[in-house]
C-alpha positions as CSV (number, residue, x, y, z in Angstrom):
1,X,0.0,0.0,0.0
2,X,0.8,3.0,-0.8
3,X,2.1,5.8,2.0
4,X,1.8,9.4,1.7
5,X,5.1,11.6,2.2
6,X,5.9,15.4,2.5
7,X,9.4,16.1,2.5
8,X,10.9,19.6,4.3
9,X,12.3,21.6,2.4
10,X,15.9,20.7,3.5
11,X,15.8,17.7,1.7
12,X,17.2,16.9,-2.0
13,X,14.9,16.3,-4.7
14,X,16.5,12.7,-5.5
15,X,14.4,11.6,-2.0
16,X,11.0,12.3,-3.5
17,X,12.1,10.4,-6.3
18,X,13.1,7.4,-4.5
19,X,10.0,7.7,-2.4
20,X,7.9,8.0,-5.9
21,X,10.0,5.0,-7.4
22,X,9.0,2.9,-4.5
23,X,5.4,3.3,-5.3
24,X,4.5,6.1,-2.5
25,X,3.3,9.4,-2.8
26,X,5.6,12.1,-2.0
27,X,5.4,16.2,-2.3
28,X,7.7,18.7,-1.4
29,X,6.9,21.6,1.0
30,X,8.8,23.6,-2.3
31,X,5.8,21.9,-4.3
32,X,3.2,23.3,-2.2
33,X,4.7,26.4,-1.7
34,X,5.2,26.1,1.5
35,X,9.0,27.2,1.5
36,X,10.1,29.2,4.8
37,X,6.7,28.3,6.6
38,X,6.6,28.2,10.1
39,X,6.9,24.5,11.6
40,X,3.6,24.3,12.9
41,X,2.4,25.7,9.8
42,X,3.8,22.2,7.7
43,X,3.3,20.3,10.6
44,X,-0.8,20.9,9.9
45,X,-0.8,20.8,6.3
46,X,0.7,17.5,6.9
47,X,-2.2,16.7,9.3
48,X,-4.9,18.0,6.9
49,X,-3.3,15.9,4.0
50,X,-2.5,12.9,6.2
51,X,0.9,13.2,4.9
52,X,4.3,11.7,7.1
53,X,7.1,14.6,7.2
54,X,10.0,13.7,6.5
55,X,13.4,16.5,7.7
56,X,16.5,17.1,9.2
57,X,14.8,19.5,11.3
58,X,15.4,18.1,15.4
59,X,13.0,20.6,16.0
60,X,10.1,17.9,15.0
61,X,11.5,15.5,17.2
62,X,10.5,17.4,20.3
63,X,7.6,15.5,21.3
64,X,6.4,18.1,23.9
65,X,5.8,20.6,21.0
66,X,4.9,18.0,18.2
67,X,3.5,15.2,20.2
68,X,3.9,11.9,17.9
69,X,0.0,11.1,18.4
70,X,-1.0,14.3,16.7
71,X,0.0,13.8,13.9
72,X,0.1,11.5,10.8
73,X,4.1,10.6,11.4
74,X,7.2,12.4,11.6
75,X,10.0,10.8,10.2
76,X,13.8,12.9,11.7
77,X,16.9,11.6,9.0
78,X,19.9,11.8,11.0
79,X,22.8,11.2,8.7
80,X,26.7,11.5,9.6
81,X,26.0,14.4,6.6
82,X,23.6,15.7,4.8
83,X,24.1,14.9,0.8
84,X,22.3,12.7,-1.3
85,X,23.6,9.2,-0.8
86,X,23.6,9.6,3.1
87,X,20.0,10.8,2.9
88,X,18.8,8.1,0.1
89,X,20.7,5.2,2.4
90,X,18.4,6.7,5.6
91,X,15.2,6.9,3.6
92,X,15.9,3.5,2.2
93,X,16.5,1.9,5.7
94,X,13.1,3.5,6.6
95,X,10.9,2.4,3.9
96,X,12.2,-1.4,4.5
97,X,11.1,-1.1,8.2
98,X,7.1,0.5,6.7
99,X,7.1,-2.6,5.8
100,X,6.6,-4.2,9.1
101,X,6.4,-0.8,11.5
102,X,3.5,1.4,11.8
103,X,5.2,5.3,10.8
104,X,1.1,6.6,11.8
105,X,1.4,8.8,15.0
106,X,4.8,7.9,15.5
107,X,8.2,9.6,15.7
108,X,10.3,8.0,14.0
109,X,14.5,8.6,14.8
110,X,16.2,7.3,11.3
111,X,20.3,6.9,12.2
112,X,22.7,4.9,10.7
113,X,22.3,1.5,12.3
114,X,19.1,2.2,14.1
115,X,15.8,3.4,13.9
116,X,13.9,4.8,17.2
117,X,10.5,5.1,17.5
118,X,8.1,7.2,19.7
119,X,5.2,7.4,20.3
């Protein structure tokens, strides 16, 4: 089945595309023009749309302001650095785990080597 993505704008292009590839839907906050938006105001269009978020930005991953149950899923790429084949290896790691892991209402930490989930 397919799941519905909305990657932050400080993500590269190339991870929509893998996300599309895979047989997901994915839009960029760019695509929506969303650019520059406050966090809370993605965080709702996300809601609205019943979209999973996927950024850099820690400032998602602070479950007192962005409490996992609110939302449709947060997903927080940690790579060692942020270019394209770090990012791609993270999102790919994360999408094998969707298969068996629920990402609805759920925080998800993507490192290297580990994923963390909150809830």
């Amino acid at each position: 089945m397919a799941t519905r993505f909305k990657l932050d704008e400080n993500l590269p292009l190339d991870a929509a595309a893998l996300l599309r590839n895979a047989g997901h839907e994915a839009q960029t906050v760019l695509e929506q023009l969303l650019g520059g938006a406050r966090d809370s105001a993605i965080l709702d269009a996300c809601r609205a749309e019943r979209r999973i978020l996927v950024t850099f930005d820690l400032d998602f991953a602070d479950i007192r302001l962005y409490p996992p149950a609110s939302n449709a899923g947060v997903w927080v790429l940690r790579p060692p650095t942020q270019n394209i084949d770090n990012t791609l290896g993270l999102l790919e790691r994360a999408l094998g785990a969707l298969k068996t892991e629920t990402a609805e209402g759920r925080l998800w930490i993507v490192e290297p080597g580990r994923i963390r989930v909150r809830e």
